[in-house]
MARPA-391726 format. One line per field, with one value per residue (C-alpha): x, y, z. Coordinates in pm, 1 decimal, padded with zeros to 6 digits. Each point is the difference from the previous one (the first is absolute). Example, Ala and Ser with C-alpha at 12.3 -4.5 7.8 and 13.67 -1.06 7.14 Angstrom:
<markes>
X = 01230.0 00137.0
Y = -00450.0 00344.0
Z = 00780.0 -00066.0
</markes>
This chain:
<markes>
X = 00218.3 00177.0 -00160.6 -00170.2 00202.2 00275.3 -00152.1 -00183.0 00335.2 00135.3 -00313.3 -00133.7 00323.6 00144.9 -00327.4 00023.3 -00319.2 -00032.2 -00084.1 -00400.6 -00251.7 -00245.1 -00382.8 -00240.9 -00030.5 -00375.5 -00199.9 00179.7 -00249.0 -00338.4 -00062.2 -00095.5 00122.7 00325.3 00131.0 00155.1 00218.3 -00053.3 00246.5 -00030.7 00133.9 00322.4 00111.8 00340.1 00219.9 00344.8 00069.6 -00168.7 00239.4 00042.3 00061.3 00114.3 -00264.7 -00347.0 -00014.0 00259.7 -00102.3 -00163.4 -00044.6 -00361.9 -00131.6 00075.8 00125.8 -00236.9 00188.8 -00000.1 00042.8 -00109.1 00258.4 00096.0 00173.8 -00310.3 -00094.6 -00258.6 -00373.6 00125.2 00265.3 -00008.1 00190.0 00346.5 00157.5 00001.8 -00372.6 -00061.1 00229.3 -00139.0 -00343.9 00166.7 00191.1 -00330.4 -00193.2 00220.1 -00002.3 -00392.4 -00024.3 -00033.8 00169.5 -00339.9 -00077.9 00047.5 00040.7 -00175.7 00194.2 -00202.1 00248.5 00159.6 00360.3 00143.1 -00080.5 -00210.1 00247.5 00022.7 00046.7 00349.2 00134.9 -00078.5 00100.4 -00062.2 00299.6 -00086.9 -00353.4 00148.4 00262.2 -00274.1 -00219.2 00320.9 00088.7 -00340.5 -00042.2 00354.1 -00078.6 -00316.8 00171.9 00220.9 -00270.3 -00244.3 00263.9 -00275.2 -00344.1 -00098.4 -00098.2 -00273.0 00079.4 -00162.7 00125.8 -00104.2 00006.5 00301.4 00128.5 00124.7 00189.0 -00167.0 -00211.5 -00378.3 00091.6 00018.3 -00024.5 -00187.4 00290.4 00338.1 00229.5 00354.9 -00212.5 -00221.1 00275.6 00207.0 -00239.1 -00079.3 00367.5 -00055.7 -00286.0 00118.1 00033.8 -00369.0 -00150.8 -00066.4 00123.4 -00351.6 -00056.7 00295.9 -00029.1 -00327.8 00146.8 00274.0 -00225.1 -00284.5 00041.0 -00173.2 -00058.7 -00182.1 00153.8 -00176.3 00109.0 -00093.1 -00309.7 -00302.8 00111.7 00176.7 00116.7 -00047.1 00211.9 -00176.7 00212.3 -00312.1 00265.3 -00105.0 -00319.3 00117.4 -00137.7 00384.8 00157.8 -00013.4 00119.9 -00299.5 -00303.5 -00139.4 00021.2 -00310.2 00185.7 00366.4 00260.7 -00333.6 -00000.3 -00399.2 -00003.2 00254.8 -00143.4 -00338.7 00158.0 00272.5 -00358.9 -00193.6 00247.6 00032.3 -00361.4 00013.5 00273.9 -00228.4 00269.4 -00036.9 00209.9 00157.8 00012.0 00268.4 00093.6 00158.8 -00301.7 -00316.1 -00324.3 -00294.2 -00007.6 00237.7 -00079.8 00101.3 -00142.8 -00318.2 -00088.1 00322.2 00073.5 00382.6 00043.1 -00179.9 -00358.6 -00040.5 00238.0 -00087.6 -00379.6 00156.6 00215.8 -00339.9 -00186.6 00255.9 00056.4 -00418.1 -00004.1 00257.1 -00058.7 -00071.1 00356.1 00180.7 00038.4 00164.1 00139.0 00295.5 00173.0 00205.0 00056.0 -00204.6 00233.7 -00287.0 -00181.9 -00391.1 -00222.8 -00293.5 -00258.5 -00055.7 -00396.5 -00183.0 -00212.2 -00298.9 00235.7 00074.8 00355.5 00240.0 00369.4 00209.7 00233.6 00288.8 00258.6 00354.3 00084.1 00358.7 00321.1 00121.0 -00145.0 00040.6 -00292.6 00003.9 00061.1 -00398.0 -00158.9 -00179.5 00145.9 00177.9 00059.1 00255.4 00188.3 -00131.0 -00027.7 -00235.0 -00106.9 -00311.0 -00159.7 -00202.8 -00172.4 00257.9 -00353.1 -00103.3 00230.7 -00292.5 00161.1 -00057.8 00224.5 00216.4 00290.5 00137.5 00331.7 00127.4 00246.6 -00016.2 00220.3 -00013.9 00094.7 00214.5 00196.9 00044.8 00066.1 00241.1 -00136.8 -00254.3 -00258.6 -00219.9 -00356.1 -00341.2 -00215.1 -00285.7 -00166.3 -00311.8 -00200.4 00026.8 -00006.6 -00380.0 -00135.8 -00009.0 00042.5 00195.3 00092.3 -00241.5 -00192.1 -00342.7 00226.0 00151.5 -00334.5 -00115.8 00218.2 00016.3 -00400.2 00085.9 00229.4 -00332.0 -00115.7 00012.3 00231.4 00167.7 00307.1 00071.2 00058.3 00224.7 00205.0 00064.6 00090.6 00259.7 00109.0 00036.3 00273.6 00106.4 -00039.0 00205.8 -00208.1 -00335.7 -00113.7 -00058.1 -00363.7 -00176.3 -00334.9 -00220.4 00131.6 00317.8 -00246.7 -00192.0 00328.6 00106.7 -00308.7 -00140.4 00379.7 -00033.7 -00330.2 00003.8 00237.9 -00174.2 -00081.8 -00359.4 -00037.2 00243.4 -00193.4 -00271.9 00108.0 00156.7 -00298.6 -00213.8 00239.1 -00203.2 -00239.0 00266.3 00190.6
Y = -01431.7 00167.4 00356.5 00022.2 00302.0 -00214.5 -00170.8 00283.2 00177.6 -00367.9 -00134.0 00305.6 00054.4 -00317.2 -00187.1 -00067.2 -00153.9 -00377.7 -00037.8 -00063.6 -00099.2 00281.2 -00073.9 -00110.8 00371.2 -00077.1 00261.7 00304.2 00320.5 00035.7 00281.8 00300.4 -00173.2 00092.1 -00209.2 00072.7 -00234.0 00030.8 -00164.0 00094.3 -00146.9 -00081.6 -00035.0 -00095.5 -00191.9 00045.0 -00259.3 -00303.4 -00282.1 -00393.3 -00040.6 -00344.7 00157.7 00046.9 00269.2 00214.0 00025.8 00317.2 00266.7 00055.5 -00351.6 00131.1 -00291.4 -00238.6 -00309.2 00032.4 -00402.9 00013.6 00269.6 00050.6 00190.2 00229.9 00056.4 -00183.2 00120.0 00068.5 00273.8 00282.2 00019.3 -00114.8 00199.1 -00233.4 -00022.0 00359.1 -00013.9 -00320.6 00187.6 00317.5 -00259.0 -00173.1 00346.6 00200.5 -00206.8 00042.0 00392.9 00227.7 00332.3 00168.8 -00181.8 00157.8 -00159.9 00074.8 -00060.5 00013.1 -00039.9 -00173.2 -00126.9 -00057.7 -00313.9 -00082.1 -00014.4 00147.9 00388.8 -00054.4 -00147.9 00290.1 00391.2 00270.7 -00071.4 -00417.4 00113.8 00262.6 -00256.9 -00248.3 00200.2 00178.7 -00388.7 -00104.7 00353.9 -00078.7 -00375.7 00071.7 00297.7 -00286.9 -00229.4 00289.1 00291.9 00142.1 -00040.2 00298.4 -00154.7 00136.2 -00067.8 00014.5 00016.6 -00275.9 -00040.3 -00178.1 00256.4 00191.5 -00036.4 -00079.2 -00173.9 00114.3 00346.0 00221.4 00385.1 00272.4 00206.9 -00025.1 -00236.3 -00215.0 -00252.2 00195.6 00190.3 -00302.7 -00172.3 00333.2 -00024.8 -00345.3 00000.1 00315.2 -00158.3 -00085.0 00271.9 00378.1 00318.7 00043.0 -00354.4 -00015.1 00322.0 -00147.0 -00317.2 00130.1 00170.0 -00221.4 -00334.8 00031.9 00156.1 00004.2 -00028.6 00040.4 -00384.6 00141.1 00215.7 -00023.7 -00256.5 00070.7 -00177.5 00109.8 -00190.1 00062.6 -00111.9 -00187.4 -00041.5 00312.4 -00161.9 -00306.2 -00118.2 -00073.8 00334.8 00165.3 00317.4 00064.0 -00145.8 00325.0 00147.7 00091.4 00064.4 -00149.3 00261.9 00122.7 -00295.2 -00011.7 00372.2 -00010.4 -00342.3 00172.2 00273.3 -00225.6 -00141.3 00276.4 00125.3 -00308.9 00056.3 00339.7 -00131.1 -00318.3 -00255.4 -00344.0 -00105.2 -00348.7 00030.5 -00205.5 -00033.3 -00269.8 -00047.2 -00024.7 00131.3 -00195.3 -00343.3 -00231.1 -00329.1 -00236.2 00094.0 00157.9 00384.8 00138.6 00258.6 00033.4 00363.1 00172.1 00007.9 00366.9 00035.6 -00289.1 00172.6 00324.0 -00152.2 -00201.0 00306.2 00177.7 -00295.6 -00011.0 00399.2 -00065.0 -00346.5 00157.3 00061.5 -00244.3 -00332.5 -00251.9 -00061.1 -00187.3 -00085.1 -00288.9 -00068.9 -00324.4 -00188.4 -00171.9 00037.8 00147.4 00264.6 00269.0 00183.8 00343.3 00067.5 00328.1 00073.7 -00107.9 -00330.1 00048.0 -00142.0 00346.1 -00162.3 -00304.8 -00090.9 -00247.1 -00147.9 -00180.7 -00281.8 00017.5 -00098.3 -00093.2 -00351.6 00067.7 -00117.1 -00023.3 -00377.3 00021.0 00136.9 -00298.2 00108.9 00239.0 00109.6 -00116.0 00312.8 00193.0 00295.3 00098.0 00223.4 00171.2 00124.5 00277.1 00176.0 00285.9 00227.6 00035.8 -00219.9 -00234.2 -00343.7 -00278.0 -00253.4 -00163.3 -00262.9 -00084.7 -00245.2 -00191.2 -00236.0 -00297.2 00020.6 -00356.4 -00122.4 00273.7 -00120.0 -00381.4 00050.9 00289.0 00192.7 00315.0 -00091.4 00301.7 -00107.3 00188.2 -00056.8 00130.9 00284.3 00128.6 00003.0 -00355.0 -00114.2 00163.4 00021.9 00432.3 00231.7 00220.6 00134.3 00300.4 00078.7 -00141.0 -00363.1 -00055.7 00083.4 -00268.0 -00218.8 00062.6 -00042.7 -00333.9 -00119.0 00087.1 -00334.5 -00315.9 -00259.3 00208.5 -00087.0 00338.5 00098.1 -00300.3 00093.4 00375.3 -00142.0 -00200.8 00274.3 00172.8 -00195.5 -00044.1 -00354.5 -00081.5 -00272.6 -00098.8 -00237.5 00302.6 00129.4 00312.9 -00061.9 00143.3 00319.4 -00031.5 00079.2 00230.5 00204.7 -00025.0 00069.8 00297.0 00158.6 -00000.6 00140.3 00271.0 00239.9 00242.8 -00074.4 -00000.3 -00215.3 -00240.1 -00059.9 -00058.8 -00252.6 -00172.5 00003.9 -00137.8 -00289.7 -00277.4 00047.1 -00069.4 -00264.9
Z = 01998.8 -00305.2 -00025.2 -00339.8 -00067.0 -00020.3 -00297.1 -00207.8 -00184.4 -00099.5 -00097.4 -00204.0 -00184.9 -00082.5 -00056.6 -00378.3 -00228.3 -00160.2 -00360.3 -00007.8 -00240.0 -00117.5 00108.1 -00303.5 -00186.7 -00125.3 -00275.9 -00163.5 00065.3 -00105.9 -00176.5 00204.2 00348.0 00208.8 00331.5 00311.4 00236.0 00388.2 00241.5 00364.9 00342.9 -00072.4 00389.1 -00085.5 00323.3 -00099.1 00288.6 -00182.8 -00049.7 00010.6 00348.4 00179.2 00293.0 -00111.4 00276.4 -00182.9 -00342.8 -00014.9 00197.3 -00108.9 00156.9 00335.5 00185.8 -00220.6 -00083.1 -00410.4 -00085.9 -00383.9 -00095.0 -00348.1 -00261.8 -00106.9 00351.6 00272.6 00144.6 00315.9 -00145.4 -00180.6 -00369.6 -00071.1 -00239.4 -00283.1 00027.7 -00065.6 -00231.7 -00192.2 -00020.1 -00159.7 -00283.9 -00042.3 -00032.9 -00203.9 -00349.2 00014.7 00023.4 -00291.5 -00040.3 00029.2 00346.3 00326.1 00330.4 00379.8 00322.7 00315.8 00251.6 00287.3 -00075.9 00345.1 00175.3 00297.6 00261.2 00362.8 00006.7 00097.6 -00244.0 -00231.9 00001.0 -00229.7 -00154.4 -00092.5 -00117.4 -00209.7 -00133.5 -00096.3 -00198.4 -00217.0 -00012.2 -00130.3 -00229.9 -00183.8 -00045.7 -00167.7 -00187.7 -00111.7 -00115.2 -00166.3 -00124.1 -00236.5 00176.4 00266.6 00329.4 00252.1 00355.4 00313.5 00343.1 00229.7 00364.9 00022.7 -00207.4 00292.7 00337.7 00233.3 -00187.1 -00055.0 00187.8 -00351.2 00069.2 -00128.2 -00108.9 -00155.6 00129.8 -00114.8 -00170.0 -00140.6 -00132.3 -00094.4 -00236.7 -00181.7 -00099.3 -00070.3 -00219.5 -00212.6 -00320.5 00010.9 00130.6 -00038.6 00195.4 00135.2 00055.5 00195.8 00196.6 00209.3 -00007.0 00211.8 00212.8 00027.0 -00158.8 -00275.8 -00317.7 -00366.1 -00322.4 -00357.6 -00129.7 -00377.1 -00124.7 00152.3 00290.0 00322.6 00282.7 00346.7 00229.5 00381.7 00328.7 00197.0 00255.4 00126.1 00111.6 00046.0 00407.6 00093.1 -00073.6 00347.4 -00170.6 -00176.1 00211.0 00154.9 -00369.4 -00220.8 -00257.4 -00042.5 -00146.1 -00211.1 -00205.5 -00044.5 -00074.8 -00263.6 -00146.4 -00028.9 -00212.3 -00236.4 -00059.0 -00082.6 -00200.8 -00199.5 -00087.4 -00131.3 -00202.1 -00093.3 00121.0 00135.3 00286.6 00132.0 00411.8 00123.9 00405.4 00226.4 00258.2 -00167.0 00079.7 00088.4 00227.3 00102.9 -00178.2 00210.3 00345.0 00115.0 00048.7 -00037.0 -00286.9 -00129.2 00123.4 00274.8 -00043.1 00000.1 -00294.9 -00190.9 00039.5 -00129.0 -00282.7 -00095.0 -00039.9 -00224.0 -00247.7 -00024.4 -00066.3 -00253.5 -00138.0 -00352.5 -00038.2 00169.4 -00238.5 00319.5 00278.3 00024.3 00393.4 00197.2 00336.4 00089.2 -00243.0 -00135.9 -00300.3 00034.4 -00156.4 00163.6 -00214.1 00090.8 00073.4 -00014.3 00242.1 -00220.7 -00026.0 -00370.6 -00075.1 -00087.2 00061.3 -00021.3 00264.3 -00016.1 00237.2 -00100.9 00106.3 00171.9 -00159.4 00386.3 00131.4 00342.8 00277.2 00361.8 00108.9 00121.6 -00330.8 -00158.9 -00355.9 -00147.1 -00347.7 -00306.0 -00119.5 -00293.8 -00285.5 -00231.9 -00300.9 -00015.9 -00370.2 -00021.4 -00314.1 -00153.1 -00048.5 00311.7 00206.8 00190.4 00092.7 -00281.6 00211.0 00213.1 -00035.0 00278.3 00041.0 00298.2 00112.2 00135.8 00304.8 00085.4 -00366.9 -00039.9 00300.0 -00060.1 -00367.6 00045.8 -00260.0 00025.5 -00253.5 -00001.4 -00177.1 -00081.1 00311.1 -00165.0 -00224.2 00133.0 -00260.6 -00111.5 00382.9 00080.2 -00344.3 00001.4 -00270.2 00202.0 00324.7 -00028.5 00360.7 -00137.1 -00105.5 00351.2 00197.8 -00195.4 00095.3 00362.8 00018.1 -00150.4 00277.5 00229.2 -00115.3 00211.0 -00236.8 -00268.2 -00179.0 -00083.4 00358.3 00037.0 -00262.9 00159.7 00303.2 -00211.0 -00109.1 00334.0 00101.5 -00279.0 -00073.1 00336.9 00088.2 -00210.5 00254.7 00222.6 00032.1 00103.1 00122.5 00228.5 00203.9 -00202.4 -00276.3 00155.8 00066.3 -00379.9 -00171.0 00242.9 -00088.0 -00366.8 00005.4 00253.0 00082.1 00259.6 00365.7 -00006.3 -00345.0 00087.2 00349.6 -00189.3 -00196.2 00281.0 00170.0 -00312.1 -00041.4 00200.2 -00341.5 -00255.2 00211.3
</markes>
């Protein structure tokens, strides 16, 4: 087999883009509104190609025969190059000097632990940094390590290290001195984005059940400790803050019981975001590569945050998993005052089309709003609408699960513990709630 190594410095540098029609541009601002874009999941497989033998495609479908290969990429691989690079030409005509963009990680591919090194990690992320550099010369981006960010894969330390190191040096142009200091030692960091709102960019993959570095660990390179302090001190200086991470907190929304981190943390990291839900304005993570919100409860079960999860730009599913997810962006407004989320638009492509036309034509998927009938994305408007996906026949759940996979297949269902699993992880994001609720769902079924 030809060692993916052998394919990563050709690929990367030589790869050039197609000329691509911009994605439908929609309303100019509302008065008192701003917008953010958040692409995460990139999982780029310099190795993808049109291959005689649908064993030898790509790298990231493991063996998998790939029969429906085509130019923008197949579900059973991870991103060509031209389809990362199609959703950057579609994205950039519809930003605004003003707009800023979120990364939340992962750029390699999924691919066996030896086919990677330090080295081919570090390559792919510089790779992915420059070509959005390319695409977005004058927006500042926010990135977050994920846990394929790293070599091996998953296992991200507690102190500084070459990769740690190498995308500090890499992200420079975005981010400041501070910012990057505990980024190289840590993986994360905060940045004020402009007065009176800050990002805090956490690195979940320190409590992320995988990382065998970190499992006997209460507290991961003193993440939680200096988390609960950036947020205290944005209080005293009355600021609202954006979290953004790779792994999300909360349940996994596709299987039963399982959080996304370790339980202990993802109790711990619960407890902080209630104690401080008066200054933090969202949540924004990756990972699952699909598309899916939580609610944040108090322990009276008033709604304090909103939670969101991006749908991938990378296709890829395991030749078992029923369905998978069409790649996708999106832009998120929020009120300039006191920067709560108004709404979401969120764009996809149809891989299928995309493929037999041989043409990426990136369209609106959806904008929130419009698609449930809120007035915003304030805590009290999505609790709303997750109590209305407790009822028997509604549309409105049909529709998010739609949106989950983003419109991959609409004859696909979710009913019964499939439902159970979706709804219990949008409502409740601690153990003994979301038991609860799991427990309660022979009522609501």
């Amino acid at each position: 087999m030809l060692k993916l190594s052998c394919v990563v410095s050709f690929v990367l540098l030589s790869f050039g883009g197609v000329p691509l029609t911009a994605a439908p541009i929609g309303n100019k601002y509302l008065p008192g509104t701003g917008r953010f874009w958040h692409i995460t999941d990139l999982h780029l497989d310099p190795s993808y190609h049109l291959a005689p033998d649908p064993t030898k495609v790509c790298f990231s479908s493991k063996g998998t025969p790939v029969k429906d290969a085509g130019v923008f990429g197949d579900f059973l691989c991870d991103s060509p190059y031209r389809l990362i690079e199609s959703a950057f030409a579609h994205m950039a005509p519809l930003t605004w000097p003003q707009d800023f963009i979120i990364w939340t990680g992962d750029s390699p591919p999924h691919v066996p632990v030896g086919e990677l090194s330090t080295d081919m990690v570090i390559h792919v992320i510089g790779n992915m940094t420059q070509t959005i550099r390319q695409h977005f010369p004058n927006l500042t981006v926010y990135p977050a390590l994920g846990n394929h960010d790293y070599w091996p894969q998953d296992q991200l330390p507690t102190s500084t290290n070459d990769i740690y190191k190498a995308v500090a040096e890499f992200w420079k142009p975005w981010l400041q001195p501070n910012a990057l200091l505990t980024l190289s030692q840590g993986g994360f960091y905060s940045q004020l984005v402009k007065s009176g709102l800050r990002i805090i960019s956490l690195n979940t993959i320190l409590y992320y059940g995988p990382n065998k570095v970190t499992e006997n660990m209460t507290d991961p390179a003193g993440q939680f400790e200096w988390l609960e302090k950036t947020l205290e001190n944005s209080s005293r200086s009355q600021e609202k803050v954006y979290i953004i991470a790779h792994v999300p907190v909360g349940y996994l929304p596709f299987v039963r019981n399982i959080p996304a981190m370790r339980e202990i943390h993802n109790e711990r990291l619960v407890a902080i975001f209630r104690k401080y839900s008066y200054v933090i304005a969202g949540h924004f993570y990756g990972h699952t590569h699909r598309d899916s919100i939580m609610v944040l409860l108090d322990k009276q079960g008033k709604p304090v945050n909103s939670l969101f999860v991006s749908p991938a730009v990378t296709p890829i599913k395991s030749f078992w998993e029923p369905y998978s997810n069409n790649p996708g962006f999106r832009v998120y407004l929020y009120n300039a005052k006191d920067y709560s989320l108004l709404d979401i638009w969120q764009y996809y492509l149809n891989l299928t089309e995309a493929n037999e036309k041989q043409r990426s034509d990136w369209r609106l998927e959806y904008i929130m709003t419009k698609a449930f009938g809120l007035s915003d994305l304030q805590p009290q408007s999505l609790h709303q609408l997750g109590l209305s996906f407790l009822l028997p026949q509604t549309e409105a759940f049909n529709a998010y699960f739609s949106h989950y996979v983003v419109s991959y297949n609409t004859s696909i269902t979710c009913e019964g513990d499939c439902k159970v699993n979706q709804v219990c992880a949008v409502l409740h994001l601690d153990q003994p709630s979301y038991s609860r609720c799991v427990k309660e769902a022979e009522s609501w079924q």
